[in-house]
N, CA, C and O of each residue as an XYZ file, in Angstrom:
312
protein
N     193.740     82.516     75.850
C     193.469     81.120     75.640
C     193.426     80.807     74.148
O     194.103     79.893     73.677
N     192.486     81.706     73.280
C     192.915     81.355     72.005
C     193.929     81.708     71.269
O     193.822     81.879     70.055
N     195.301     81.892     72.088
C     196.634     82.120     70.964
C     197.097     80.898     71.580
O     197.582     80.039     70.844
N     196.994     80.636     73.193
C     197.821     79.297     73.221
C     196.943     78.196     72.376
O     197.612     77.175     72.219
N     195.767     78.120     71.845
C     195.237     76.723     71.125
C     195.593     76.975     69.882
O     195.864     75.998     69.184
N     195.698     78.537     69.199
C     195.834     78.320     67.824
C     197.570     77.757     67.714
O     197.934     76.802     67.026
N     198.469     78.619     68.573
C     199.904     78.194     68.339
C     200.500     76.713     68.784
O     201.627     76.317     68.486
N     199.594     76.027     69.501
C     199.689     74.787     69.769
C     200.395     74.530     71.036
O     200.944     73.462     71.307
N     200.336     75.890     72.035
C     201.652     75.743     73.342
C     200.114     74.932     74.134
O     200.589     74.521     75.193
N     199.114     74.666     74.133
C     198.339     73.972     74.894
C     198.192     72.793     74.746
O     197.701     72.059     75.604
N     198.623     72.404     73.556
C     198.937     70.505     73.498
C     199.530     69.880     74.524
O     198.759     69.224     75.225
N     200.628     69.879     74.821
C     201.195     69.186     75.882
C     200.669     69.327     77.282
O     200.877     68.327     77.969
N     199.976     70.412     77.940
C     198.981     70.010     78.804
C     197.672     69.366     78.546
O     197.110     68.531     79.255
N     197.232     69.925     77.325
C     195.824     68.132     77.248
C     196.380     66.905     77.247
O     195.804     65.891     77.640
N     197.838     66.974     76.679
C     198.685     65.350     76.687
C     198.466     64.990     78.440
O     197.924     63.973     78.874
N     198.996     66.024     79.198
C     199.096     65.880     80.225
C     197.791     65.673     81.398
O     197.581     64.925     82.352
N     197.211     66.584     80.843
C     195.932     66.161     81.590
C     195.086     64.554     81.102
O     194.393     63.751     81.726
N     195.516     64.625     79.866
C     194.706     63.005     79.626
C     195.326     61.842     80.418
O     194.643     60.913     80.850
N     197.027     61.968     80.632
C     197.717     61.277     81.284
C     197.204     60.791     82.351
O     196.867     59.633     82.596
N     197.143     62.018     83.181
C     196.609     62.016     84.538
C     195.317     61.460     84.824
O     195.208     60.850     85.888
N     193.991     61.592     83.825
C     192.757     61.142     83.993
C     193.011     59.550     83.713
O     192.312     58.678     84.231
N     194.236     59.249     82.718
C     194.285     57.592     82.694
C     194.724     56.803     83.821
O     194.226     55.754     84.230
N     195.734     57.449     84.281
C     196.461     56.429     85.575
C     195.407     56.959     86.635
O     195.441     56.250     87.640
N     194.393     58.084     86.729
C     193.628     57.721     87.879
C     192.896     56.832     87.730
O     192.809     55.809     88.409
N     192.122     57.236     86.555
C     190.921     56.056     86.285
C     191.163     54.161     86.290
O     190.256     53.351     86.482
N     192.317     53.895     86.079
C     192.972     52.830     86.330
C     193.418     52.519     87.551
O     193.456     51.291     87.620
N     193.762     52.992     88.512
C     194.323     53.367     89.836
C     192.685     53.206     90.774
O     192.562     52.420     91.714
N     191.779     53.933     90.377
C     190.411     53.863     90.803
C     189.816     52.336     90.825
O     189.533     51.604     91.773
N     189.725     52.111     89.189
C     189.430     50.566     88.947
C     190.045     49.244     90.093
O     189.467     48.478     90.864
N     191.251     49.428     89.783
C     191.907     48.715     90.632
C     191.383     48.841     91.938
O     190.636     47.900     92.209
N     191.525     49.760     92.939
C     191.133     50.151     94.271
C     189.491     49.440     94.406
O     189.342     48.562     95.255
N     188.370     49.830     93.598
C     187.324     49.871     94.176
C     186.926     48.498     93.800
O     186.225     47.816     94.548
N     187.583     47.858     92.059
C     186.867     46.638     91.556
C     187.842     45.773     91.560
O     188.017     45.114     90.535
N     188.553     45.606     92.506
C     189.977     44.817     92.188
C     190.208     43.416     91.634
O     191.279     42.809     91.668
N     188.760     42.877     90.985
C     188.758     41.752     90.215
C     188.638     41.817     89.274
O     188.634     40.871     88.487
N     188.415     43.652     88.871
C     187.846     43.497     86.894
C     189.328     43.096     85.846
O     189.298     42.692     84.684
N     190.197     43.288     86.456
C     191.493     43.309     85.608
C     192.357     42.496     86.305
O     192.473     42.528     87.530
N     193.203     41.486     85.282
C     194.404     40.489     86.017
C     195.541     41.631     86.404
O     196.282     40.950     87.113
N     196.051     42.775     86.374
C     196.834     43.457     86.574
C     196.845     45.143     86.056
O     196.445     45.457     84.935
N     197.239     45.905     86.813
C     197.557     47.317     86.679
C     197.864     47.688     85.393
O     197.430     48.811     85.140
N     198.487     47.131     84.429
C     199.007     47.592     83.528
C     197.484     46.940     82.543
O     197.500     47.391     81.398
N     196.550     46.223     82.764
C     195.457     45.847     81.902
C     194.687     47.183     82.194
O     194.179     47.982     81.407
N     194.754     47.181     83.545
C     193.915     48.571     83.909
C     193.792     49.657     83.123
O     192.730     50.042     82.634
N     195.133     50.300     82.950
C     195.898     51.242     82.264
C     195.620     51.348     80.764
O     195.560     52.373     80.086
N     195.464     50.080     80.390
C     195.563     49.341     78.921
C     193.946     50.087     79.037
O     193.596     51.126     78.477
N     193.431     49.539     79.598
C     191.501     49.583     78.996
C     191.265     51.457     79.514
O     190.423     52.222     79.045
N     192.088     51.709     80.364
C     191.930     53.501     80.595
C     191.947     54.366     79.246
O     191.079     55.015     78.662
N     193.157     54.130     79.024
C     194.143     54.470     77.774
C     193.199     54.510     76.536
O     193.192     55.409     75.695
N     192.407     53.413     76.547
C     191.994     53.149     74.836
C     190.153     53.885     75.533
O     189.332     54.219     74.678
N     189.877     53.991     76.668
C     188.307     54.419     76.697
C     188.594     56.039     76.990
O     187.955     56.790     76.254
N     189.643     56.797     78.159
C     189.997     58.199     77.232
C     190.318     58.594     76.081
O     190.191     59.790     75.818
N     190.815     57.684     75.109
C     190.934     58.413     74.556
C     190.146     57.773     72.648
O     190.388     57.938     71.452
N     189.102     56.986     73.589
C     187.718     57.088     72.739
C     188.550     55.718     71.182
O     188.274     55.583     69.990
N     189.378     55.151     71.936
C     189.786     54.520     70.858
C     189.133     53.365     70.741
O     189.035     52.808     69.648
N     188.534     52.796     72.017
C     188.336     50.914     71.928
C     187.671     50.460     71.453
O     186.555     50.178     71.890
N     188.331     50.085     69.799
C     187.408     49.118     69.137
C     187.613     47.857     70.023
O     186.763     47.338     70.747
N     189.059     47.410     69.807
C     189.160     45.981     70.855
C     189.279     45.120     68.734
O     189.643     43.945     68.694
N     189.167     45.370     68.243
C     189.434     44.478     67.181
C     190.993     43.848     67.010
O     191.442     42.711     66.864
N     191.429     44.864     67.084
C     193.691     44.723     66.679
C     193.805     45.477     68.188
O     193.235     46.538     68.447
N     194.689     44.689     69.172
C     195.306     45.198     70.199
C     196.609     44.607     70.281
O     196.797     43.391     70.278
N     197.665     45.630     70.366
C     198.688     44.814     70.943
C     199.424     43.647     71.846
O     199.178     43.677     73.052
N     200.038     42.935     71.504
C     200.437     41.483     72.760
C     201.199     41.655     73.296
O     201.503     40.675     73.976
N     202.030     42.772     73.464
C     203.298     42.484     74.344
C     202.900     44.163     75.053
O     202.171     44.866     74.353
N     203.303     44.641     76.170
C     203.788     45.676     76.638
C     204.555     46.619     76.198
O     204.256     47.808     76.310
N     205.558     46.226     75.686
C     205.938     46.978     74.526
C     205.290     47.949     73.277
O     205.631     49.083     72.938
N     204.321     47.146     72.777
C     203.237     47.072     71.767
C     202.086     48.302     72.589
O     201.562     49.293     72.081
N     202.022     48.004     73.388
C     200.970     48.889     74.569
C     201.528     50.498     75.133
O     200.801     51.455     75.399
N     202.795     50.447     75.199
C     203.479     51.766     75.558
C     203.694     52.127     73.789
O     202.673     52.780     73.573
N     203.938     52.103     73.360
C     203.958     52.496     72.065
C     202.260     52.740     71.199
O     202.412     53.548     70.283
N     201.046     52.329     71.282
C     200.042     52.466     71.081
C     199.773     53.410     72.245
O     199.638     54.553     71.808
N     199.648     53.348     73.546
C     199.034     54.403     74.107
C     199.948     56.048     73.766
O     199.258     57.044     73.981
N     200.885     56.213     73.446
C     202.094     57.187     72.968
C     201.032     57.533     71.587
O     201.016     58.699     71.195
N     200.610     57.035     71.242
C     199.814     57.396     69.449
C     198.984     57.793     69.956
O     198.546     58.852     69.508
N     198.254     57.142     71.246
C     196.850     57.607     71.219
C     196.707     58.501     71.487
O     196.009     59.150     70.708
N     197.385     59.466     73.142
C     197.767     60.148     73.552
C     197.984     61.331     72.607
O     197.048     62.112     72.435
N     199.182     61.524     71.964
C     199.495     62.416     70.679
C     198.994     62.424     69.784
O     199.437     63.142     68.887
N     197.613     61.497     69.525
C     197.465     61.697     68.222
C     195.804     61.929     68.278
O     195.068     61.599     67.348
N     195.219     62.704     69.822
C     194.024     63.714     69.867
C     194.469     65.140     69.352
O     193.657     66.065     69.317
């Protein structure tokens, strides 16, 4: 375990596992509170930025575009 963290072959499964904890936790939201968010992809949006410990909520992106490209930073850039 500590040659795959020092050589870095374990990055892309924490990428991956964070992935997975976002679209559940969004997927969850949706299912149990299905009024907290106007849509799936807000879901995703507020998953995205509370795994991965980012949400100030000060500067957020406006377009979807803007949102797949910020969660891609956030993601890669634990």
């Amino acid at each position: 375990m500590e040659r795959a963290v020092t050589t870095g072959r374990v990055i892309p499964y924490l990428a991956a596992v964070t992935v997975a904890v976002m679209f559940g936790s969004a997927f969850f939201v949706e299912v149990f509170s299905p009024n907290s968010f106007d849509s799936f992809g807000d879901a995703l949006w507020w998953a995205a930025q509370t795994v991965t410990t980012v949400g100030y909520g000060d500067v957020v992106p406006a377009t979807d575009g803007g949102r797949v490209v910020a969660v891609f930073v956030m993601v890669f850039g634990l």
